[in-house]
C-alpha positions as CSV (number, residue, x, y, z in Angstrom):
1,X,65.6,52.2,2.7
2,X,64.3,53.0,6.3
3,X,61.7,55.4,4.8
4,X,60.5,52.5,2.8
5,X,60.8,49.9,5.7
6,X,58.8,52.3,7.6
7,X,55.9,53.0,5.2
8,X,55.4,48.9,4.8
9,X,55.7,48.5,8.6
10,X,50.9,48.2,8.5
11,X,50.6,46.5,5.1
12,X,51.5,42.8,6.3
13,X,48.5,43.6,8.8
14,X,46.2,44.6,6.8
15,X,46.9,42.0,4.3
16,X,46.7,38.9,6.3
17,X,43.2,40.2,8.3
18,X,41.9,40.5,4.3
19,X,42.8,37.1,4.0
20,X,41.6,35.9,7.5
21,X,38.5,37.7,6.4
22,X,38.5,35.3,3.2
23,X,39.0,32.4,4.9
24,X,36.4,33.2,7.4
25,X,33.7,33.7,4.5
26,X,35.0,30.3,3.1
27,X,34.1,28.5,6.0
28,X,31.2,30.0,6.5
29,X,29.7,28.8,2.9
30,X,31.5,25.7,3.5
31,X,29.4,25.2,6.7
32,X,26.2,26.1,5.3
33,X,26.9,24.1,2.2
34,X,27.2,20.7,4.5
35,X,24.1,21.6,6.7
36,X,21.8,22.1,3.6
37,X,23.2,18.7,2.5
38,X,21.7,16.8,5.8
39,X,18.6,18.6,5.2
40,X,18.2,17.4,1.5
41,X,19.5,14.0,3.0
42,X,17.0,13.9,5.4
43,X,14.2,14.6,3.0
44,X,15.3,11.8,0.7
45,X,15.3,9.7,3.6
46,X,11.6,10.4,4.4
47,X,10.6,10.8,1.0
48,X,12.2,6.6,0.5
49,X,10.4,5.5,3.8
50,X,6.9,7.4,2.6
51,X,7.0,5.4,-0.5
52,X,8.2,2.6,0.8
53,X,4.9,2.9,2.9
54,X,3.0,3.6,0.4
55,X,3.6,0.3,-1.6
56,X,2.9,-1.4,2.0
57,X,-0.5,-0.3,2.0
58,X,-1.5,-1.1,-2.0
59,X,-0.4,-4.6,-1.2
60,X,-2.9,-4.6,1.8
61,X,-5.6,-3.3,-0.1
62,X,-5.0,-5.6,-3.3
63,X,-5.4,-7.9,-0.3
64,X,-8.5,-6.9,0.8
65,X,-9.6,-6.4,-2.7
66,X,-9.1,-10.1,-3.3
67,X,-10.7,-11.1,0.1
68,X,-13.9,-9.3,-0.9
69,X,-14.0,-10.2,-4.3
70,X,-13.0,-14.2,-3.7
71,X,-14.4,-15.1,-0.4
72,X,-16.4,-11.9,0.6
73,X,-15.7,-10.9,3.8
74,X,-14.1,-7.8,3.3
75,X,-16.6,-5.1,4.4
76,X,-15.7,-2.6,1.9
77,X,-19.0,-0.1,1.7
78,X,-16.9,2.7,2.9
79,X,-13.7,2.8,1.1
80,X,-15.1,0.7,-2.6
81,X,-16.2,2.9,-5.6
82,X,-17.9,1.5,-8.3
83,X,-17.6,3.3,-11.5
84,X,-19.3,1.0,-13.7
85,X,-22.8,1.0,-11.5
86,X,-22.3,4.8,-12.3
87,X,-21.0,5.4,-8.4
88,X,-18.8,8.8,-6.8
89,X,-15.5,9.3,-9.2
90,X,-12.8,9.4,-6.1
91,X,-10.4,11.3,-8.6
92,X,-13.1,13.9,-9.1
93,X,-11.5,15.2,-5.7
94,X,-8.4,16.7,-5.5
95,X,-5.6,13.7,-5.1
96,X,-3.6,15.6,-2.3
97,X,-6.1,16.0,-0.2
98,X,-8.1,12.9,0.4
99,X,-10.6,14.5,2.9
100,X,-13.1,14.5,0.1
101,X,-14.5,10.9,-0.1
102,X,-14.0,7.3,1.8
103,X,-10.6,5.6,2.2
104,X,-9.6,2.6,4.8
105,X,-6.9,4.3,7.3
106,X,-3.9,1.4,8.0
107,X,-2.6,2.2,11.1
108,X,0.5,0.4,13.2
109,X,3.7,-0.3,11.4
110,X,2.5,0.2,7.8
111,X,0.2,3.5,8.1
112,X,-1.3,5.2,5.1
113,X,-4.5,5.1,3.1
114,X,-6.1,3.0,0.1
115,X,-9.3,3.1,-1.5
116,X,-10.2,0.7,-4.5
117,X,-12.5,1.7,-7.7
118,X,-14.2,-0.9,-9.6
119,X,-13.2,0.4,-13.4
120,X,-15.3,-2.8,-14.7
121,X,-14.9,-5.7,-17.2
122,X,-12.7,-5.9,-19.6
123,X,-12.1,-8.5,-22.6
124,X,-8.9,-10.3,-23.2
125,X,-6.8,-9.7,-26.1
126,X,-7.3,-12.2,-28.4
127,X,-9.1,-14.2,-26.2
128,X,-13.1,-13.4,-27.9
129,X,-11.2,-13.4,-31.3
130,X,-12.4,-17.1,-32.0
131,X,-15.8,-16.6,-30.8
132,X,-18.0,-14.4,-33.3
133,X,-20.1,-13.3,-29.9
134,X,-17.2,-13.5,-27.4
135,X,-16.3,-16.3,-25.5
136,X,-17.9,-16.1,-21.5
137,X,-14.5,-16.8,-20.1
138,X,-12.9,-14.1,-21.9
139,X,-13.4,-11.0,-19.5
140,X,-12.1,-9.8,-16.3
141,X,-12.8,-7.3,-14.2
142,X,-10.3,-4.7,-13.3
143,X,-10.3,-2.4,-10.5
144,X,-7.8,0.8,-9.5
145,X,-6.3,0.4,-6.1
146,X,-5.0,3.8,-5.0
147,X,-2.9,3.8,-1.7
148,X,-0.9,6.9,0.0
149,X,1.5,7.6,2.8
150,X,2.7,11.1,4.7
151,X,5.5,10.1,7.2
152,X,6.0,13.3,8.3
153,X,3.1,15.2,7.6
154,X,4.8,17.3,5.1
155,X,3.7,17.5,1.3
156,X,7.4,16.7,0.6
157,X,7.5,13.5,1.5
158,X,3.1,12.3,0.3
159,X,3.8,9.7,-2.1
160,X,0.8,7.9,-3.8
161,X,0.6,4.9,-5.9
162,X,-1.6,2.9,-7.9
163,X,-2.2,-0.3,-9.6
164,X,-4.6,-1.9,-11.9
165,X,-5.6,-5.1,-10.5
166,X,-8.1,-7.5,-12.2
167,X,-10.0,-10.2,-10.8
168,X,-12.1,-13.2,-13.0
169,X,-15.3,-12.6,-10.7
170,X,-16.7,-9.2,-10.3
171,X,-17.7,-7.8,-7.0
């Protein structure tokens, strides 16, 4: 039995530093595990707050479309596009990079970018259906308000929205 005694005397060694070398490894992966969760919380964060922007700035441009098509005073030469006049196509230009043609910058609080096309009239469903020629009340006009937002610069977290938004008078 000593001979045997004696032959075992390194093997607890050896076998708990394999398993403090497991449980090292563990940890490590555990650790990296939790930071690439913060990171991937973090970008859903900005990526919430960018659209959240984002909406912001549609509403102030629907706004401002209303204010220019209603009372006229929005001055909207450089950030309006009329497609049905045969104007510039905005989404001609790549979407991600809006360097290409006109928008109105928001800045302060709420900051992104907008522009708004004029699409052009449109009848009402069911509405010229009485009328053999169409009724003159039966048309609206309907324009594309396109707004964007970059809260941190990044392209993960550029959001962009759009809405259709129609108006009784035309521009």
């Amino acid at each position: 039995m000593n001979r045997v005694a004696a032959s075992m005397r390194g093997a607890v060694l050896v076998v708990s530093l394999i398993m403090l070398l497991l449980l090292t490894l563990l940890g490590f992966a555990a650790m990296n595990t939790s930071v690439l969760e913060v990171l991937m919380s973090f970008n859903t964060v900005r990526q919430t707050q960018s659209l959240a922007t984002a909406e912001n700035v549609l509403r102030i441009g629907e706004s401002d479309l209303e204010d220019l098509v209603v009372t006229s005073s929005a001055d909207a030469t450089s950030y309006y596009y009329n497609h049905y006049d045969g104007g510039t196509d905005p989404l001609e230009t790549e979407l991600r990079d809006w360097s290409g043609f006109n928008t109105e910058v928001v800045e302060g609080a709420v900051a992104g970018s907008y522009l708004i096309e004029y699409i052009g009239p449109r009848d009402i469903p069911g509405c010229t259906a009485a009328w053999e020629e169409g009724a003159t009340g039966c048309k609206v006009h309907a324009h594309l308000v396109s707004a964007r937002s970059n809260e941190d610069g990044s392209r993960a977290s550029l959001r962009m929205v759009q809405s259709v938004y129609t108006t009784l008078r035309g521009p």
